[in-house]
C-alpha positions in Angstrom: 6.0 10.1 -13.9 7.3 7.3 -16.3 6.2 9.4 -19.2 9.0 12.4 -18.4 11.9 10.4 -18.4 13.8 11.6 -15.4 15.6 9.0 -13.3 15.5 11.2 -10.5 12.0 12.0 -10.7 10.7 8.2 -11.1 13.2 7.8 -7.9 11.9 10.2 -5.7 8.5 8.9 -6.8 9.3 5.2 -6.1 10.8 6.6 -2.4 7.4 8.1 -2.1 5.6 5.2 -3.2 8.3 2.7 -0.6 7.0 5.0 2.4 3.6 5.3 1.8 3.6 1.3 1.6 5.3 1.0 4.8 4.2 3.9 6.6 1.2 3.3 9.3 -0.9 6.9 8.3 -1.8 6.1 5.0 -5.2 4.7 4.1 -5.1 0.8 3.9 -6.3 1.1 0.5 -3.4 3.7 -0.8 -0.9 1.4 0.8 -1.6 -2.1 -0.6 -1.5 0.0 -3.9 1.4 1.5 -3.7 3.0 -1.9 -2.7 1.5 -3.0 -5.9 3.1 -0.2 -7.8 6.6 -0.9 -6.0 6.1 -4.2 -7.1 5.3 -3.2 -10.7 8.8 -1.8 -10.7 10.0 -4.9 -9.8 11.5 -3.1 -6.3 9.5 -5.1 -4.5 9.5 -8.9 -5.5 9.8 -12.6 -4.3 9.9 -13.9 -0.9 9.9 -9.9 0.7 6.5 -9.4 -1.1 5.6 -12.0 0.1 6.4 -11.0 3.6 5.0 -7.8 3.1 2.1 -9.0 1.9 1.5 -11.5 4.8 1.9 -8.9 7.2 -0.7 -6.6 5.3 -3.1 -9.8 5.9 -2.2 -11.2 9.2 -4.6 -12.5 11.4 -3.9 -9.5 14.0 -4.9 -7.3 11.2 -8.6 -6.0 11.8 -10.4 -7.7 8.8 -11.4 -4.6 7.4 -7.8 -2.7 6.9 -6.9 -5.8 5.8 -9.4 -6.5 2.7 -8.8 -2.4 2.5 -5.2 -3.1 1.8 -6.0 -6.3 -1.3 -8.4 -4.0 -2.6 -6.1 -2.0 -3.1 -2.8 -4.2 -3.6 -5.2 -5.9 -6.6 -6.5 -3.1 -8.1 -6.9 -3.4 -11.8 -5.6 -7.4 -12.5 -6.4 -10.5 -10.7 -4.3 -11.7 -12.9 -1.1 -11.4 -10.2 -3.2 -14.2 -8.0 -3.3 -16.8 -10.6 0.1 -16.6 -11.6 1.8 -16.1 -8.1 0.8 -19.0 -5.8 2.8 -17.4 -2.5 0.4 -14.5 -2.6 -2.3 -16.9 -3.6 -1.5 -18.6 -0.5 -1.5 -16.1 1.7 -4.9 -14.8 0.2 -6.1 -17.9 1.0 -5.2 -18.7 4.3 -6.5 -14.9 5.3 -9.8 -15.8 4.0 -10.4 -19.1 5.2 -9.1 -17.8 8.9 -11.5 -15.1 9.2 -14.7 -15.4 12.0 -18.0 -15.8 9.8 -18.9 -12.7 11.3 -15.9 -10.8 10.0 -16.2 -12.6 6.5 -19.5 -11.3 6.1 -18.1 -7.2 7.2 -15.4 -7.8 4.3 -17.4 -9.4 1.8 -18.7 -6.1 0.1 -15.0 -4.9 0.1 -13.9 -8.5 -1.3 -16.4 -8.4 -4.0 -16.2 -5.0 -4.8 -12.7 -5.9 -5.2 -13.1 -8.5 -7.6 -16.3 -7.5 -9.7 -13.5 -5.5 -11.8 -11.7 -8.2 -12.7 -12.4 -9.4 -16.6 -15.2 -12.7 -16.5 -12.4 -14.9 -17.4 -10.0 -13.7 -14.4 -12.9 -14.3 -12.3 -13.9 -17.9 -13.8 -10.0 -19.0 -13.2 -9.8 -17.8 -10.0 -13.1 -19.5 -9.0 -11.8 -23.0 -10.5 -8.9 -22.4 -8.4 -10.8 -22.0 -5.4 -13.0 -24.9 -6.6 -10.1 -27.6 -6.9 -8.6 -26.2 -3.2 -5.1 -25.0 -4.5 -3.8 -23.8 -2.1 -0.4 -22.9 -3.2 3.4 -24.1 -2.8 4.1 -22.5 0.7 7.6 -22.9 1.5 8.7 -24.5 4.3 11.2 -22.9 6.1 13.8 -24.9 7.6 13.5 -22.8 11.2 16.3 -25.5 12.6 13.8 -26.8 15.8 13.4 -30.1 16.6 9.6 -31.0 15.8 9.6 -33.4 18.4 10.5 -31.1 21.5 8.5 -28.8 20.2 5.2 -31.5 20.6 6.2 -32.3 23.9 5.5 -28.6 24.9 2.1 -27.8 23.3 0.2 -29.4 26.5 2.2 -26.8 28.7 1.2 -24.1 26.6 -2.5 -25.0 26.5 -2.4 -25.5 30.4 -0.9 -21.9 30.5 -3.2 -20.6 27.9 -5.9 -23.0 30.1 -7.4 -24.7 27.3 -8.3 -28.5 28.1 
């Protein structure tokens, strides 16, 4: 598409791309690639790929679709983990929250996903893991006051009925 030259072509091509990535009938797979692509075009960047990519790999996400979708999403390069520490982050957190039985249905996908990286993407990313960066997560000022908000985690547990 990039080869012909035609703005509107590459446009109606990057509004494909924009709905397949947030559309909920395509293959996880397809759509954490074509968020990769949007954000290859530099459509999709910062703090909202971020957020898109959280939401690909939140915890109400079966574990599956979601290592599905970073298969997909890191396709090619391992190379956008080491360098952004948000996504990093988030990669992280999804990983080290799964069950052990979940982990060990995603693993195949997960290493699939990552046996095409180069050996020296893999050995960075493994010192990475090693030293426990986690990443810079941002803290969001969400304007609560912390303290209220401790004084009603019992009630919630009591509701929840968790001693």
């Amino acid at each position: 598409v990039n080869l012909l030259e035609r703005a509107e072509i590459v446009a109606e091509w990057q509004a494909t791309l924009a709905a397949i990535a947030t559309g909920q009938n395509a293959a996880p797979m397809i759509a954490g690639y074509s968020t990769r692509l949007l954000a290859d075009y530099k459509l999709l960047e910062g703090e909202a790929l971020v957020n898109r990519f959280g939401y690909a790999m939140s915890p109400v996400t079966p574990p599956g679709v979601a290592a599905a979708w970073l298969e997909g999403f890191l396709k090619g390069s391992g190379t956008l983990l080491l360098i952004d520490q948000a996504l990093w982050a988030v990669v992280n957190s999804w990983v080290s929250g799964i069950d052990a039985e979940s982990f060990t249905q995603v693993l195949p996908l997960l290493r699939r996903t990552f046996s095409h990286y180069t050996q020296s993407e893999r050995r960075k990313l493994g010192e990475k893991v090693r030293s426990g960066e986690v990443g810079m997560a941002k803290k969001i000022d969400a304007g609560f006051d912390e303290e209220k908000a401790a004084r009603g985690i019992p009630i919630v547990l009591q509701l929840l009925g968790i001693k």
